[in-house]
C-alpha positions in Angstrom: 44.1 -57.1 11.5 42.3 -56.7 8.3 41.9 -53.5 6.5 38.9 -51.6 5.8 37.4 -51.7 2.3 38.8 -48.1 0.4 35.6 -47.5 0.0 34.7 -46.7 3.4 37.7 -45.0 4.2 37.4 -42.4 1.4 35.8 -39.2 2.5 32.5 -38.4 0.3 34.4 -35.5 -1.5 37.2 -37.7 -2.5 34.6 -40.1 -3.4 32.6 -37.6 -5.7 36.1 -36.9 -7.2 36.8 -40.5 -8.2 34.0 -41.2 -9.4 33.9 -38.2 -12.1 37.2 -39.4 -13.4 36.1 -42.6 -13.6 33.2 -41.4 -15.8 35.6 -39.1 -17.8 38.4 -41.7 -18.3 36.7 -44.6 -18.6 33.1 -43.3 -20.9 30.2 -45.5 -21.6 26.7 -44.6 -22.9 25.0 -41.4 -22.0 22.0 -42.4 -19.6 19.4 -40.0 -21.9 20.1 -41.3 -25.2 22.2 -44.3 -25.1 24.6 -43.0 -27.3 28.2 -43.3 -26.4 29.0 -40.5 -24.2 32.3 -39.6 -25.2 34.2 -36.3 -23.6 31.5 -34.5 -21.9 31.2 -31.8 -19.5 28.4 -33.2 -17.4 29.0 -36.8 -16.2 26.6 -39.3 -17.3 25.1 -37.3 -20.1 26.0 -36.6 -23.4 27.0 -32.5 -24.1 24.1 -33.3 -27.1 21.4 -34.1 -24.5 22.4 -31.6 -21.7 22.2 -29.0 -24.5 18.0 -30.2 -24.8 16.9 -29.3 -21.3 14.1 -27.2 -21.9 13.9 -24.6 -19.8 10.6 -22.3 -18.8 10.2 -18.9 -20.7 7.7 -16.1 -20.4 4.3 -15.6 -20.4 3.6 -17.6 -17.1 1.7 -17.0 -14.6 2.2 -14.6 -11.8 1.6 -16.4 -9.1 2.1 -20.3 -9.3 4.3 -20.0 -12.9 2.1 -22.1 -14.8 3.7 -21.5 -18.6 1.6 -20.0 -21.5 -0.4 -17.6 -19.1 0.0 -13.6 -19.5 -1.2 -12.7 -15.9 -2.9 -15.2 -13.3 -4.0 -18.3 -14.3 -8.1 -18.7 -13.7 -6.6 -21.3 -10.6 -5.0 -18.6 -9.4 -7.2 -15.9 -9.6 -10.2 -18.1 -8.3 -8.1 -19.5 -5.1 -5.0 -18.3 -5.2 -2.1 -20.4 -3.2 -0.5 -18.9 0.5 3.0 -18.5 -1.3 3.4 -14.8 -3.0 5.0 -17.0 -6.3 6.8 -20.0 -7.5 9.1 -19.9 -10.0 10.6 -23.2 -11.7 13.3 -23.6 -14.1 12.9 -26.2 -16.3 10.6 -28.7 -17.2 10.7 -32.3 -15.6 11.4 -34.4 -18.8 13.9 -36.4 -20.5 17.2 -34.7 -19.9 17.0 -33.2 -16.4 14.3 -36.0 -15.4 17.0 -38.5 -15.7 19.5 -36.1 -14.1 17.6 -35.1 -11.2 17.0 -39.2 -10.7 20.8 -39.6 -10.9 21.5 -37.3 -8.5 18.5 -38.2 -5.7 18.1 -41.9 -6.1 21.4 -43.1 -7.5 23.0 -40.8 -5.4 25.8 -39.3 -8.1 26.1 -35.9 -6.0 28.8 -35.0 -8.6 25.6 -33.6 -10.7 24.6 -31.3 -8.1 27.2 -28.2 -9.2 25.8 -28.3 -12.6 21.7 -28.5 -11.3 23.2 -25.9 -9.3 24.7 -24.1 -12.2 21.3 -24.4 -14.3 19.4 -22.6 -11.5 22.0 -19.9 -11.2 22.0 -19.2 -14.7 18.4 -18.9 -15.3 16.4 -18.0 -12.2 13.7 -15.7 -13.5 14.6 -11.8 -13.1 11.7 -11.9 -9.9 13.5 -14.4 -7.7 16.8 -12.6 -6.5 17.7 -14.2 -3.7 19.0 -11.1 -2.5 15.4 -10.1 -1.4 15.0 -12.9 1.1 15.7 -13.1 4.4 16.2 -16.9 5.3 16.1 -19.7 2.8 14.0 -22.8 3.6 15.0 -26.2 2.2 11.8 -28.5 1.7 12.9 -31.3 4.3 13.3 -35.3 4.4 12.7 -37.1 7.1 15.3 -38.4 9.2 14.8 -41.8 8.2 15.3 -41.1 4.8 18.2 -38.5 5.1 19.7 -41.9 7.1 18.6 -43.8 4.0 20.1 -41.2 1.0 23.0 -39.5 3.0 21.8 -36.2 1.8 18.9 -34.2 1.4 18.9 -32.9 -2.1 17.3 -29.7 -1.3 19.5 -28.8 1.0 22.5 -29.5 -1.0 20.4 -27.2 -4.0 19.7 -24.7 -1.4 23.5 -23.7 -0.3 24.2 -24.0 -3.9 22.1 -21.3 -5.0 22.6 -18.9 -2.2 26.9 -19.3 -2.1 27.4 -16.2 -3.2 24.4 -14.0 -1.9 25.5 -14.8 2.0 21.6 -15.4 2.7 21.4 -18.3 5.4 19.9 -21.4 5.0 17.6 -23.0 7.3 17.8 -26.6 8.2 16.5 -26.8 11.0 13.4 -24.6 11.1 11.1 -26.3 9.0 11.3 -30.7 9.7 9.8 -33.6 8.5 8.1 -34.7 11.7 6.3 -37.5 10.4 7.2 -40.2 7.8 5.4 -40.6 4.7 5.3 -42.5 1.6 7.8 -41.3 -1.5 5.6 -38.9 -3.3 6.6 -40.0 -6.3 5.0 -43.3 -6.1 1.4 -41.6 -5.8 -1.3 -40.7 -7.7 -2.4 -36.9 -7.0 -4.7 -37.7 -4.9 -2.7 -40.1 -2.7 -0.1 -37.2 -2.5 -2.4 -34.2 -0.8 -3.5 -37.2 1.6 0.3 -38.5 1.9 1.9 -35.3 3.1 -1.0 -34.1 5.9 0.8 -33.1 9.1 4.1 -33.7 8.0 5.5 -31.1 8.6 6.7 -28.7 11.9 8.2 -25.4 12.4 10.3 -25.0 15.3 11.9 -21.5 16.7 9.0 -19.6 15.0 10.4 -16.5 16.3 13.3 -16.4 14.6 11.4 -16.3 11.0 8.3 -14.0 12.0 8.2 -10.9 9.7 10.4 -12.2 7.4 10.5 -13.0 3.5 11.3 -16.7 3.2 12.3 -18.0 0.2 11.6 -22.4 0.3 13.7 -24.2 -2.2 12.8 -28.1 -3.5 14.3 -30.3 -6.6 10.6 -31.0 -8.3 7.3 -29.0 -8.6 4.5 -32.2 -9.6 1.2 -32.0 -7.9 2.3 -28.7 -5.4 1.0 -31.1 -2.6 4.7 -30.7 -0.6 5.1 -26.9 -1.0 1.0 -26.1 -0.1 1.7 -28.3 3.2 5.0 -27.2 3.8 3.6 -23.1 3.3 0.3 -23.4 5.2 3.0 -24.6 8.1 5.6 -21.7 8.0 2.7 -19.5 7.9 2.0 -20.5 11.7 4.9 -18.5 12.1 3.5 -15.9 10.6 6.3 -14.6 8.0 5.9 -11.7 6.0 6.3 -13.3 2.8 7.1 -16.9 1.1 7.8 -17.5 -2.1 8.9 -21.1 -3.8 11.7 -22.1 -6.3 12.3 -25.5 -7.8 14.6 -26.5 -10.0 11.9 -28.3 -12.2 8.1 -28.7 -13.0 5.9 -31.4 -14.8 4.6 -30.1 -18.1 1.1 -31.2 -16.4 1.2 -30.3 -12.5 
C-alpha cells in the first residue's frame, strides 16, 4: 500500500512549527517591503516593517473609537450605536494589513501569537477583559470555517482572554446564513450583505451579562451593528466590541 503524503499526516501544530522554521532557516523577501527578510522575529515580515504598525492613540471617541475626537463624535452623539464602545488597536494598513491577510486568507496561523501579542500589549486601559462576563467571537459560517479551517476570531478571542479565565463563546452567536466576503463590497453592498445573518441560540445563558464581541477588522461596522442588534434579543446587560484593527476611513 502506498503511503499518505506527510503532509496530511502532520498534525496542524506540527505543521505551524515547520513551517516557521522553514521561514527562519531558509529567509526570502519580507511580504511588506520586499526587502530580504533576514533574522526576524515575526515570520514573513521584516523586524523594520513590524516595528511601523501604527497603532491608535488618544483622543478618540467614547463610544465607537473614531481617532482625533475628545468626547463623542457628532455620529455618535446624533445616533449613537447599541454597543457601550469599541475599541480597535491599530490601523488597517500596510504592515498589519498584509499580516492580518497572511494569517486569514493564506492561512499562516503561525502569525496569530504575535496579532495576539499586539492586542495584549496595547488594549486601551477601558477594555480589561476582566470586566466581562462571556466573550463573543464574530462568527463564519460553516461553509467557510470548512473552507479556511479556522475562524480567525475565534483563534484571536482565546488568545486574548488565556490568562484572564473569561470563557469564550462559540457557540452562542452563529452565522446562520451564508453571505458574500465582506471584503469584496462596497459599503453599501455590505449593510445589505450581512442582514439576517446572524442567530443567538441559548439566550439564557447570556441575559444580564456584559459581553465583550471580538473580530480581526473594523471597516464599514456593518458585521458588529448586525451581529449587536442580534445579541441584544438576548437582552444582555452590556456589549462592548474589540478588534484588532480599523480602516483609517470606516
Amino acid at each position: 500500500m502506498g503511503s499518505k503524503p506527510i503532509g496530511l499526516q502532520m498534525p496542524s501544530l506540527l505543521r505551524d512549527i515547520f513551517e516557521t522554521a522553514v521561514v527562519f532557516l531558509y529567509p526570502a523577501e519580507c511580504r511588506v517591503c520586499e526587502e530580504f527578510l533576514g533574522v526576524t522575529s515575526v515570520p514573513y515580515i521584516c523586524n523594520n516593517c513590524w516595528q511601523d504598525i501604527q497603532f491608535l492613540e488618544l483622543p478618540w471617541c467614547d463610544i465607537c473609537g473614531i481617532p482625533g475626537v475628545d468626547g463623542r463624535c457628532d455620529t455618535c452623539a446624533i445616533s449613537p450605536p447599541r454597543y457601550g464602545k469599541l475599541r480597535s488597536i491599530a490601523f488597517y494598513q500596510t504592515t498589519l494589513q498584509e499580516a492580518i491577510h497572511l494569517f486569514k486568507f493564506e492561512k499562516k496561523k503561525v502569525l496569530v501569537q504575535h496579532l495576539i501579542q499586539l492586542v495584549n500589549a496595547h488594549r486601551p486601559l477601558d477594555c480589561c477583559i476582566a470586566d466581562y462576563d462571556f466573550v463573543l467571537p464574530i462568527p463564519i459560517h460553516k461553509k467557510r470555517l470548512r473552507e479556511r479551517g479556522f475562524n480567525q476570531a475565534t483563534l484571536l478571542a482565546n488568545g486574548i482572554v488565556e490568562a484572564e479565565g473569561v470563557p469564550v463563546l462559540t457557540d452562542m452567536l452563529v452565522r446562520k446564513r451564508h453571505t458574500v466576503a465582506q471584503s469584496s463590497l462596497d459599503r453599501e453592498a455590505r449593510q445589505q450583505n450581512i442582514v439576517d445573518a446572524f442567530e443567538v441560540r441559548d439566550p439564557d445563558i447570556i441575559r444580564g451579562k456584559n459581553l465583550l464581541v471580538i473580530d480581526d477588522v473594523f471597516t464599514t461596522g456593518a458585521t458588529i451593528r448586525e451581529a449587536v442588534s442580534e445579541l441584544w434579543t438576548a437582552d444582555p446587560a452590556e456589549i462592548d466590541v474589540l478588534t484588532l484593527a480599523r480602516t483609517l476611513d470606516p
